[in-house]
SERO-4910 file (N, C-alpha, C, O; in steps of 0.05 Angstrom, whole numbers):
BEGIN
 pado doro    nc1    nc2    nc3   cac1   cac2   cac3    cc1    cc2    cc3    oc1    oc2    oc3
  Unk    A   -275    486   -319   -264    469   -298   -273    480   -271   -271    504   -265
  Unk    A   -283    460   -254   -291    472   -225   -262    479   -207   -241    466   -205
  Unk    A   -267    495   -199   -239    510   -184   -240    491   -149   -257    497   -132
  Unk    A   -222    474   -145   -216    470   -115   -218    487    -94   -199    502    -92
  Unk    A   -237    489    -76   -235    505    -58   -205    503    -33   -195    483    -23
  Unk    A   -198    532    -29   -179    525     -6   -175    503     19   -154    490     23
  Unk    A   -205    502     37   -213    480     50   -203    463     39   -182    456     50
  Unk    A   -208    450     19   -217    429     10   -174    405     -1   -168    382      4
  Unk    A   -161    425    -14   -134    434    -21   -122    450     -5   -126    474     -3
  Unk    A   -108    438      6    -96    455     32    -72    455     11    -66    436     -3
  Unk    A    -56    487     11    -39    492     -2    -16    507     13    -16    530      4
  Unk    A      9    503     37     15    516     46     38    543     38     40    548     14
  Unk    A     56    560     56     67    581     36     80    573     24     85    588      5
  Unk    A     93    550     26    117    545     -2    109    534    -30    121    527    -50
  Unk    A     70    537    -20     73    520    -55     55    496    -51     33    491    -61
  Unk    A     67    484    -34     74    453    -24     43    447    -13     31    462      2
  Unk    A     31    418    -25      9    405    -13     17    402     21     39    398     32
  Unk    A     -9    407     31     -9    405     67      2    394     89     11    402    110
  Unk    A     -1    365     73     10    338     97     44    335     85     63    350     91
  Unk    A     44    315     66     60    325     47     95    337     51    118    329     56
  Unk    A     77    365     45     99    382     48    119    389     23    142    398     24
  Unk    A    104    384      3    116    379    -30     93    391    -49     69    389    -52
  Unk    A    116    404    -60    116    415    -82    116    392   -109    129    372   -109
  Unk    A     96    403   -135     94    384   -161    118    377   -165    126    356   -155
  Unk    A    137    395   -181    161    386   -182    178    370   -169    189    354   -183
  Unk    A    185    369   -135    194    348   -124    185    324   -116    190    313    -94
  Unk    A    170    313   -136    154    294   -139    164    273   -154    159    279   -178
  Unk    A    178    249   -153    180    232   -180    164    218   -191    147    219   -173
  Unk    A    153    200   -211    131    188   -216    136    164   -217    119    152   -230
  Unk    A    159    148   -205    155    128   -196    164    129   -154    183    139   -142
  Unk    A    144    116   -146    152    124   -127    146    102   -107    125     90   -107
  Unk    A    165     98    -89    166     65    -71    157     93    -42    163    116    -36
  Unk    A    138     66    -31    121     79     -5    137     60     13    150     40      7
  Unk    A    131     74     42    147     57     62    132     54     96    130     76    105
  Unk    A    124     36    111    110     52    138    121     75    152    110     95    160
  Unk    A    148     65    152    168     76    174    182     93    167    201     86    152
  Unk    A    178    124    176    193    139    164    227    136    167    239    146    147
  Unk    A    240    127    184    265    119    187    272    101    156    295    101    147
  Unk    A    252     89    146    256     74    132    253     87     94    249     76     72
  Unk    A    258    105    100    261    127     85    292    127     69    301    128     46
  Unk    A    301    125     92    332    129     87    344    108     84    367    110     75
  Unk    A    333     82     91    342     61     84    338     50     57    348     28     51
  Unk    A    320     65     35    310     60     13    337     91     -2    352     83    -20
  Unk    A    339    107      3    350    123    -15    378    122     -9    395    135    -22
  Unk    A    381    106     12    415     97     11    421     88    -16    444     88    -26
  Unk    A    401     79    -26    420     55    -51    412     70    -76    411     60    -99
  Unk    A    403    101    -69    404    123   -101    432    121   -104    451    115    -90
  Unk    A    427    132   -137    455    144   -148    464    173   -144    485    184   -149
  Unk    A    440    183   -134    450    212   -126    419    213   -116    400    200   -125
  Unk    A    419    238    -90    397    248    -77    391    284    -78    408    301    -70
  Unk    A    363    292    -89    367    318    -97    347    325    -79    342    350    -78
  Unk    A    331    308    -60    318    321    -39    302    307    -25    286    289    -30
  Unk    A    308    321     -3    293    315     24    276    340     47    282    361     58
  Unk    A    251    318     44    229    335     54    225    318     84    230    294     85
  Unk    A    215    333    105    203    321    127    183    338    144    189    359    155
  Unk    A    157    325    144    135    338    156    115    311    171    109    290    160
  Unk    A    108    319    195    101    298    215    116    273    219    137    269    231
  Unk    A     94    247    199    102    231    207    114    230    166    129    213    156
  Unk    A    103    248    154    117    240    122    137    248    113    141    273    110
  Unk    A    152    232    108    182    241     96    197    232     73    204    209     70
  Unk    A    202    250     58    194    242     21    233    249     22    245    263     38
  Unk    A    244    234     -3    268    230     -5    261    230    -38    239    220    -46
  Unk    A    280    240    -55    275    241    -88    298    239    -96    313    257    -89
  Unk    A    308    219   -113    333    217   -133    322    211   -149    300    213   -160
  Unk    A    360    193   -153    359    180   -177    371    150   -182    395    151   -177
  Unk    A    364    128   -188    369     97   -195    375     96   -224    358     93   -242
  Unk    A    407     99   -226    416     96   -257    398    133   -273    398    157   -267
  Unk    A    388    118   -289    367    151   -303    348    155   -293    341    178   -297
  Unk    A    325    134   -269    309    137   -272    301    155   -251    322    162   -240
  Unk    A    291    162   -246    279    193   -235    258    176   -205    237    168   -216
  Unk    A    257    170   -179    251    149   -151    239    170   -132    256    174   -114
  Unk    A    230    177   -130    215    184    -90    208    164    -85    201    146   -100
  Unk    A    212    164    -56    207    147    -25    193    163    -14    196    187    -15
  Unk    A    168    147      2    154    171     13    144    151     40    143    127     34
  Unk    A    138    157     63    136    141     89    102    152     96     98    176    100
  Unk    A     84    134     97     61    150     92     47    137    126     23    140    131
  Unk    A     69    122    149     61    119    173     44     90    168     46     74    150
  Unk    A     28     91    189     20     53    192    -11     66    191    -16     82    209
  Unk    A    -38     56    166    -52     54    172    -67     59    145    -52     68    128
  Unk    A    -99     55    135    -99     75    110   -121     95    120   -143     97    110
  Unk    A   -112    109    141   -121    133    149   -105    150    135   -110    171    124
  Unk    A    -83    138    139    -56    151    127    -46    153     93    -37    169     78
  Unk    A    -54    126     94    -62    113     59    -75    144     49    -63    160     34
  Unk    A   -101    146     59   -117    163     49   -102    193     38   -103    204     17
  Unk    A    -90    199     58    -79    239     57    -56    226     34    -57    236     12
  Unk    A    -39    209     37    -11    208     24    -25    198    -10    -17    208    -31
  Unk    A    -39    184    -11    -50    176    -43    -71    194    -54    -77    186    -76
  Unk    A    -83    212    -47    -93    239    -49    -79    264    -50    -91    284    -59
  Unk    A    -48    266    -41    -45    289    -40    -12    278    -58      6    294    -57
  Unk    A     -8    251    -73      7    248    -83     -1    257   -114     12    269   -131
  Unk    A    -34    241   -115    -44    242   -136    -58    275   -150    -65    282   -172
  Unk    A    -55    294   -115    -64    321   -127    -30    331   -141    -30    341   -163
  Unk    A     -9    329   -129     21    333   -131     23    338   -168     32    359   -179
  Unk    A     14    316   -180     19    314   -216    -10    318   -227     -9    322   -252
  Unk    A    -29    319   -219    -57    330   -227    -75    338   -227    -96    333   -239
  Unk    A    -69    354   -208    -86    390   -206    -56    416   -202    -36    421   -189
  Unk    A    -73    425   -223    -55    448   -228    -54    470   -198    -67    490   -202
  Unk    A    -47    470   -180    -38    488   -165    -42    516   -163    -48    526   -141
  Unk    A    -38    533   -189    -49    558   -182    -88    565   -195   -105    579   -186
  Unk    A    -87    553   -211   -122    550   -220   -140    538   -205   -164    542   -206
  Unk    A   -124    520   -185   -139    496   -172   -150    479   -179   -163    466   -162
  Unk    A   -150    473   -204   -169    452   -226   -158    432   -236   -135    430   -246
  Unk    A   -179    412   -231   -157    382   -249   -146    385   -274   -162    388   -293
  Unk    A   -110    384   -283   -104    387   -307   -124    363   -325   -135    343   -316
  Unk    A   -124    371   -349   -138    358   -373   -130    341   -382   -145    325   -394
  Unk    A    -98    335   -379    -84    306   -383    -75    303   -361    -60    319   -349
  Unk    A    -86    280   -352    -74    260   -325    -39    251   -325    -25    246   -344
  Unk    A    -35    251   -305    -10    238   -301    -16    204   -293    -39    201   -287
  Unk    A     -4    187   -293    -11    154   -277     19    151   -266     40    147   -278
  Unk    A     11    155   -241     40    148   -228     42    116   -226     26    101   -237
  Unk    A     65    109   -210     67     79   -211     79     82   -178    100     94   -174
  Unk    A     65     71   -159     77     71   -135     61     39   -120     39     28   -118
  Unk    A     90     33   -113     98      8    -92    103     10    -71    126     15    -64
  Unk    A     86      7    -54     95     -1    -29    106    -27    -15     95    -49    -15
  Unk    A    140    -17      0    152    -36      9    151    -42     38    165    -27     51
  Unk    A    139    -58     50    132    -66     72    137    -91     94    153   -109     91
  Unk    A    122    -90    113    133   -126    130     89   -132    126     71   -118    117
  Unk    A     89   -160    139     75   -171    145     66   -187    148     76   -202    131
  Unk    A     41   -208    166     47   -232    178     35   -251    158     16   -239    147
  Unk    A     39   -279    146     29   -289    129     13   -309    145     15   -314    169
  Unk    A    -12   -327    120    -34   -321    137    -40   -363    122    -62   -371    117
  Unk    A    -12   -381    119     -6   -403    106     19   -411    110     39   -396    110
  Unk    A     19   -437    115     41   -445    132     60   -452    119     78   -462    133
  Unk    A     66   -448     85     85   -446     62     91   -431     59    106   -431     40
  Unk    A     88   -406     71     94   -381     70    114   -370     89    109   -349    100
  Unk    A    139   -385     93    154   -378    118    168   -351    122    173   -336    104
  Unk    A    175   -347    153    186   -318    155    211   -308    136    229   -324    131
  Unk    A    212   -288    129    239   -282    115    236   -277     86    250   -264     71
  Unk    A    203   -297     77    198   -295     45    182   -271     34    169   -257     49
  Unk    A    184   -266      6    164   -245     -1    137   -249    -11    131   -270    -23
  Unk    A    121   -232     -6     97   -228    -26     91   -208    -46     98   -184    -42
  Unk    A     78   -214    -68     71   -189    -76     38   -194    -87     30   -212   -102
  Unk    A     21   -171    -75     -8   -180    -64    -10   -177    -98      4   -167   -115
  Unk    A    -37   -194    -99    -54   -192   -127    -77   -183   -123    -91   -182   -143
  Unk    A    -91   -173    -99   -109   -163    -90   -104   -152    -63    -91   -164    -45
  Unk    A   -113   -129    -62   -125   -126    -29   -143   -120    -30   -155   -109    -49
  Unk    A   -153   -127     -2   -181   -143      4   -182   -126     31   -166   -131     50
  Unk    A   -199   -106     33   -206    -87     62   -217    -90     78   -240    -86     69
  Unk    A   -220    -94    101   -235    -99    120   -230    -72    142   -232    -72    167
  Unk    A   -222    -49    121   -221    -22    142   -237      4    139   -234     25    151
  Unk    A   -253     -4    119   -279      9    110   -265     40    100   -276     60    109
  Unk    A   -242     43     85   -234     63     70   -249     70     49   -265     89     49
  Unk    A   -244     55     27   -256     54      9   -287     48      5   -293     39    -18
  Unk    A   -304     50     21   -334     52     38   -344     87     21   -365     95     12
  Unk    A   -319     99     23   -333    128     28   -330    140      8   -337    164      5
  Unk    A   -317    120    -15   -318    138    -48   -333    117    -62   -336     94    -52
  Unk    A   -343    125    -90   -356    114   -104   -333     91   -125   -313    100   -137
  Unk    A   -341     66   -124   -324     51   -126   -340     36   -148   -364     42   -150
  Unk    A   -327     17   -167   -338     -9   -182   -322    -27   -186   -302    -24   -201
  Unk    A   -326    -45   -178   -316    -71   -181   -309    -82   -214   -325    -76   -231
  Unk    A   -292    -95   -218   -298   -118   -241   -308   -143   -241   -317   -152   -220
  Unk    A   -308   -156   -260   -313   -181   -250   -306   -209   -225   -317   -225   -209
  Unk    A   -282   -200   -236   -264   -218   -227   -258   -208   -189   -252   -222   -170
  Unk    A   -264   -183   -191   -257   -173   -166   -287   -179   -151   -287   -178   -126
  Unk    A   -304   -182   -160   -333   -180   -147   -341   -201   -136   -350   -203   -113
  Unk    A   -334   -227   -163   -333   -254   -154   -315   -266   -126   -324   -281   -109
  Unk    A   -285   -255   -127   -268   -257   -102   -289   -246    -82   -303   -262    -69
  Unk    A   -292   -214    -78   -308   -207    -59   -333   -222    -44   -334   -224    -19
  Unk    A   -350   -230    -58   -370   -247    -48   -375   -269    -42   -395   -279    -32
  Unk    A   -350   -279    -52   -336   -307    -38   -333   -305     -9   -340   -318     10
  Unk    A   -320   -281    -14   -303   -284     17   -320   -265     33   -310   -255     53
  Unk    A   -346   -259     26   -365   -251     49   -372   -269     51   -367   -277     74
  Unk    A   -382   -285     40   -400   -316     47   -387   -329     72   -392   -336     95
  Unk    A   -362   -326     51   -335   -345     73   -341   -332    105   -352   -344    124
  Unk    A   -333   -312    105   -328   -295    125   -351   -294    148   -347   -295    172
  Unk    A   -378   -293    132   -392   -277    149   -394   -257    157   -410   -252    175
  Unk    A   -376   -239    144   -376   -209    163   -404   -192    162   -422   -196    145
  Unk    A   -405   -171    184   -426   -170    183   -430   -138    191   -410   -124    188
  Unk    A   -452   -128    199   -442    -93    208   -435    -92    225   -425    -70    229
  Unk    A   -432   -108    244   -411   -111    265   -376    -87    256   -364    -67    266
  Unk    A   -374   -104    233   -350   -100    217   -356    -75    197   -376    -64    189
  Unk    A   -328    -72    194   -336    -55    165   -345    -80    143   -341   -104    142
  Unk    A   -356    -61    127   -361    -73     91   -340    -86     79   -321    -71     76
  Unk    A   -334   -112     71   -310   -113     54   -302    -98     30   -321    -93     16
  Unk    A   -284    -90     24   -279    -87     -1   -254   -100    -13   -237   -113      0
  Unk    A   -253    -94    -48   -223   -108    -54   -219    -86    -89   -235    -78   -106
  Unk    A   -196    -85    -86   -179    -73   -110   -161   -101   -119   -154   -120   -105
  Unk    A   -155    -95   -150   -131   -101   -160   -104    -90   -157   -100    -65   -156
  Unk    A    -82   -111   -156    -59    -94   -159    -57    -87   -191    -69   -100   -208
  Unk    A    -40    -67   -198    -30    -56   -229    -18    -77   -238      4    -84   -232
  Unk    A    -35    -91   -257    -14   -109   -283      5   -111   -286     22   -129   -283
  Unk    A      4    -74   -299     23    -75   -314     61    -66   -291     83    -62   -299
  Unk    A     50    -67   -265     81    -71   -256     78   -102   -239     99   -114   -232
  Unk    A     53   -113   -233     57   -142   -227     69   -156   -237     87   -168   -226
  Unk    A     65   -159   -262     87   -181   -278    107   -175   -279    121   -194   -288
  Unk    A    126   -146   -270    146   -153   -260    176   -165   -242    200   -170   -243
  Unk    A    141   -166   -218    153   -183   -192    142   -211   -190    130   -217   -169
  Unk    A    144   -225   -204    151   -260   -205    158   -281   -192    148   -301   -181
  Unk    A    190   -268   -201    208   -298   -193    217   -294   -157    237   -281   -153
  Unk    A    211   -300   -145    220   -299   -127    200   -284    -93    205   -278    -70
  Unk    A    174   -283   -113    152   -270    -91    124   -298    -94    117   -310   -115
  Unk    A    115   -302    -74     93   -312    -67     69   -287    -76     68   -264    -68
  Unk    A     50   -302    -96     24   -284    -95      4   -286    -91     -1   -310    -94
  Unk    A    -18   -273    -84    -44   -277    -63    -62   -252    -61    -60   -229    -70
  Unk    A    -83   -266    -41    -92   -241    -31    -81   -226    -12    -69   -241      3
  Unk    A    -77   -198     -1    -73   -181     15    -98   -179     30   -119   -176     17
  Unk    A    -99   -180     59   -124   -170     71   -111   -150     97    -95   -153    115
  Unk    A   -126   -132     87   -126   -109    109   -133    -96    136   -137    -78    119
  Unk    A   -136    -90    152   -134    -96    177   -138    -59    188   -119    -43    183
  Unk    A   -157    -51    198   -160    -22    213   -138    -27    238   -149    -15    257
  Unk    A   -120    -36    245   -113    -48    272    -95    -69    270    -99    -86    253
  Unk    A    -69    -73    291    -54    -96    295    -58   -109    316    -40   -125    319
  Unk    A    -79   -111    340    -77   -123    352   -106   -147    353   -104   -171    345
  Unk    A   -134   -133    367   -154   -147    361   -168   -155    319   -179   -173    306
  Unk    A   -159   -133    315   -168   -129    278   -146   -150    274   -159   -153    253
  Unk    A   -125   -167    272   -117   -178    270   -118   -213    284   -105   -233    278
  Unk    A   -136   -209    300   -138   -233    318   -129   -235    336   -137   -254    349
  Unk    A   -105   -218    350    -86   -218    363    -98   -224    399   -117   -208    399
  Unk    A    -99   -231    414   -112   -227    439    -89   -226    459    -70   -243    459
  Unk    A    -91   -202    481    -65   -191    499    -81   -193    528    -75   -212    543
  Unk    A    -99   -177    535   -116   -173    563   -148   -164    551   -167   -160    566
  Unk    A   -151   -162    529   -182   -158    515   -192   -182    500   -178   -188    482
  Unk    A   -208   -194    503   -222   -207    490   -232   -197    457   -240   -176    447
  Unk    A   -228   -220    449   -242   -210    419   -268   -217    405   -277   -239    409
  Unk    A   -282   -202    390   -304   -219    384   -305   -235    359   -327   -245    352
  Unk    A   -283   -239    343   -287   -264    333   -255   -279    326   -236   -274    311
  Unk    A   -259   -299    345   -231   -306    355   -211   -337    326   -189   -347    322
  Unk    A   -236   -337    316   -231   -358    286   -223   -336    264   -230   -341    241
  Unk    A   -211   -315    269   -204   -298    245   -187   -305    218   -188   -301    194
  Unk    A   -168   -320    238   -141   -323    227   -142   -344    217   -126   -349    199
  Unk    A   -165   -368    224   -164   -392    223   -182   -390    188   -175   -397    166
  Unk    A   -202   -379    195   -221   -363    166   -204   -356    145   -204   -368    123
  Unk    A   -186   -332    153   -171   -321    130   -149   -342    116   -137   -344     95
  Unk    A   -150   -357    140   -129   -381    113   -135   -409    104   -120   -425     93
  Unk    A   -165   -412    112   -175   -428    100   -191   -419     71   -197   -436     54
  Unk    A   -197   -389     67   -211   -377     42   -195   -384     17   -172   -375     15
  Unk    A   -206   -399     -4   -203   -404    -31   -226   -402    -40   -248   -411    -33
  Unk    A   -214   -382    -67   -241   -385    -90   -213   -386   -109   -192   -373   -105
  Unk    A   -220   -408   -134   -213   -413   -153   -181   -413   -144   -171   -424   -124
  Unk    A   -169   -401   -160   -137   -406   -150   -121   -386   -138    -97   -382   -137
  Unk    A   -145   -372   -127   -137   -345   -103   -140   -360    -73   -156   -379    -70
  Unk    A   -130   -354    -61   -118   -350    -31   -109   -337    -15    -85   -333    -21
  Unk    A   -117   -322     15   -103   -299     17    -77   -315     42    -79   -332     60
  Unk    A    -50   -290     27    -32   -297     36    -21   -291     58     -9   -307     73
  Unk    A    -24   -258     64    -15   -253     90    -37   -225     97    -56   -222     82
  Unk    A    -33   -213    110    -46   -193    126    -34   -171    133    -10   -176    134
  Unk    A    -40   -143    139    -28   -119    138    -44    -88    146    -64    -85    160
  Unk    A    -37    -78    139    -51    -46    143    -45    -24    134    -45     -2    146
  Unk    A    -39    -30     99    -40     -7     76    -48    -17     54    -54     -3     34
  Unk    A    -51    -50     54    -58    -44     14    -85    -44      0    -91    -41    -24
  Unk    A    -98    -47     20   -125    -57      1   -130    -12     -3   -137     -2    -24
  Unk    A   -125      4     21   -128     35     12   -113     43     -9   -122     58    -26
  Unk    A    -76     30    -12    -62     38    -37    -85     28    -64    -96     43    -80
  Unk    A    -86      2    -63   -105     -6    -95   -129     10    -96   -136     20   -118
  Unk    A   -144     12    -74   -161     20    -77   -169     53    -95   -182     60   -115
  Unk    A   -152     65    -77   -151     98    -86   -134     90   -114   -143     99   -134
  Unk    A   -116     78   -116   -100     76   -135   -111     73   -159   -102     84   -178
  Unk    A   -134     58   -160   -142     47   -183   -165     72   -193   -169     77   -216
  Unk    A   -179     88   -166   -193    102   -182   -182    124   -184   -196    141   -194
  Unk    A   -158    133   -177   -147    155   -189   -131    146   -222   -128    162   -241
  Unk    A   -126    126   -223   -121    115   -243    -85    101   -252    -72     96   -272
  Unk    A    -82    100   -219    -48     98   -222    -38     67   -214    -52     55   -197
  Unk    A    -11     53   -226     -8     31   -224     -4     32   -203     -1     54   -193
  Unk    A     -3      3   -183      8      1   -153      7    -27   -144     -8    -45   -151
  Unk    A     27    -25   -126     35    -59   -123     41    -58    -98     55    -38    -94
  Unk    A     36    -73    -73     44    -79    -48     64   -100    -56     60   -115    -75
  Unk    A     94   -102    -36    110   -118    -28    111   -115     -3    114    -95     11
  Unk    A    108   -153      5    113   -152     33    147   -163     48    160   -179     33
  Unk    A    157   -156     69    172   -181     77    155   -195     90    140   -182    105
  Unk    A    154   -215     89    140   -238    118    155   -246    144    166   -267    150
  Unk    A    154   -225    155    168   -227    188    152   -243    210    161   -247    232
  Unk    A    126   -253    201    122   -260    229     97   -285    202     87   -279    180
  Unk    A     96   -310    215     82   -332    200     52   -338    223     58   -358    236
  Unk    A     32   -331    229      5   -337    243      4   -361    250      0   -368    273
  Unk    A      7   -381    225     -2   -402    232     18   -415    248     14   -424    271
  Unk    A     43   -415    233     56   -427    253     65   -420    280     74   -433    299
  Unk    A     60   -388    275     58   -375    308     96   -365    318    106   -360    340
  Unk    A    109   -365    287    134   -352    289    148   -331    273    148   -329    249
  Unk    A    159   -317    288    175   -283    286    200   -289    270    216   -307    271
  Unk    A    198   -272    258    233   -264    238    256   -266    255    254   -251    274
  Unk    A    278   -280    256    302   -276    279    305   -249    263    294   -231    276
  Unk    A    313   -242    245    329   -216    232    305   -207    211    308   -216    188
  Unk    A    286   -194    216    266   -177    200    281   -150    184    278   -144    160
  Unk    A    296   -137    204    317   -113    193    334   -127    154    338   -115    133
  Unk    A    341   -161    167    360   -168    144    338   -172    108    341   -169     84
  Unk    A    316   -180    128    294   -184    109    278   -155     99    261   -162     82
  Unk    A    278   -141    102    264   -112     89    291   -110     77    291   -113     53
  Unk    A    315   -106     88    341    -96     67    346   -112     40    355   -101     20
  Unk    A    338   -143     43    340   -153     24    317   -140      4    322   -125    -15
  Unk    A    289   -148     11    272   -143    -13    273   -110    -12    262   -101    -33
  Unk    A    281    -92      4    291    -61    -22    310    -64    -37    310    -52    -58
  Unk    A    329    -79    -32    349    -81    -55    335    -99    -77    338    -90    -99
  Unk    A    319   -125    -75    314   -132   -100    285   -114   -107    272   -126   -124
  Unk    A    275    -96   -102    252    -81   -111    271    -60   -124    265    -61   -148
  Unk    A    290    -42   -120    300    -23   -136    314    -37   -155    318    -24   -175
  Unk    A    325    -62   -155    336    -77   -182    315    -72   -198    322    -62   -219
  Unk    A    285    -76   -196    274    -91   -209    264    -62   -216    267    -55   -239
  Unk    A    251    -43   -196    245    -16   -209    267     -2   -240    261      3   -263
  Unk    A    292      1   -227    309     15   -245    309      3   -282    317     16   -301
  Unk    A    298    -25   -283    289    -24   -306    272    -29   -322    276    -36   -345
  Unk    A    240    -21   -303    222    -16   -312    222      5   -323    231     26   -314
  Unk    A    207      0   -353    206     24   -376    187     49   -367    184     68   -382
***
């Protein structure tokens, strides 16, 4: 086995991965992601008991328990700059052995969800409702810098929606991941599903225009006119297409949930966004605690 260099694995004195700040063991293997580290605590309010809490920068990891099942919360900040260190150093956490420095020989596959807001990008899609993406779709050139392969199904979406798009090197490269199957089908009843498209940025990367001009001002108008077959993308954001992406080639399930606080097309904001993220963590840990 090739040994991790120090550089490379930042390991600090307690043990504990770099950013992080965690140790293998305080790790659970199912684990709900969050932007906001405040929002940390608003997710482990509703454990049945809490056996720890970690805080370093902007990441702040919380670990119980929901009935038996064994939950970290982890706040990995707004961006997949951030995506990047927190799904790398979650995925080094259960599979690389720590004192050898070498990838263990049996993998772990975690299962992590991210619970989030975001603006939807279709005018059936009103504020207050959920999503849960079936793709993200990048436009933040993360996944640019590892060796990636598509499936079918994901390749066909993809080159649709360059056609569609036009994007060009102007832009980053598109890319797109799947969400995990096998925990999609368990958010259904009560979520809108779609594409996820990703966003380096909330203000111009989004279409947004304040005192800067943008250079392509039909963004929004593009992103919700794109259909291929019976895909459509639904709303817009700035973590999932790096969660699927890394996710899939490290080899772990993962699912974005959105609230929809703010609607594009129709050009309106959540009165109560706070009441809307509290609702869908409470129905995301219903629905976690009895997944097998």
């Amino acid at each position: 086995m090739t040994r991790i260099a120090e550089s490379e694995l930042i390991i600090n004195e307690r043990g504990a991965v770099y950013h992080l700040d965690l140790r293998p063991e305080e790790l659970a293997h199912t684990i709900i992601t969050v932007g906001d580290p405040d929002r940390v605590g608003e997710v482990s309010k509703h454990f049945d008991s809490v056996e720890l809490k970690r805080s370093h920068r902007e990441f702040v990891t919380h670990t119980g328990f929901l009935g038996r099942k064994r939950v970290s919360v982890v706040s990995t900040g707004i961006g997949t700059d951030n995506i990047d260190i927190v799904l790398n150093e979650l995925d080094a956490l259960v599979n690389i052995d720590f004192t050898s420095r070498t990838v263990k020989p049996q993998l772990t596959q975690l299962t992590i969800i991210r619970v989030g807001t975001s603006g939807a990008l279709q005018a059936d899609i009103p504020v207050d409702s959920f999503v849960a993406s079936t793709f993200g779709l990048g436009i933040d050139n993360l996944l640019n810098f590892y060796r990636q392969q598509n499936n079918d199904s994901e390749q066909q979406v993809l080159q649709a929606f360059v056609t569609h798009t036009q994007m060009d090197s102007r832009f980053a490269a598109p890319y797109i991941a799947s969400a995990g199957a096998a925990v999609l089908k368990h958010f259904v009843e009560g979520f809108h599903h779609g594409i996820t498209v990703t966003c380096p940025g909330f203000y111009g990367p989004q279409g947004r225009v304040l005192r800067l001009p943008v250079v392509n001002h039909e963004l929004v108008d593009q992103l919700t006119a794109f259909s291929f077959g019976n895909h459509r993308i639904t709303n817009f954001e700035m973590e999932t297409s790096g969660i699927y992406g890394l996710g899939k080639l490290l080899g772990h399930h993962c699912l974005s949930l959105s609230a929809i606080v703010a609607n594009r097309v129709q050009r309106e904001f959540s009165q109560d966004s706070a009441a809307a993220i509290e609702t869908l963590i409470r129905k995301t840990l219903g629905i976690v605690e009895n997944i097998a």
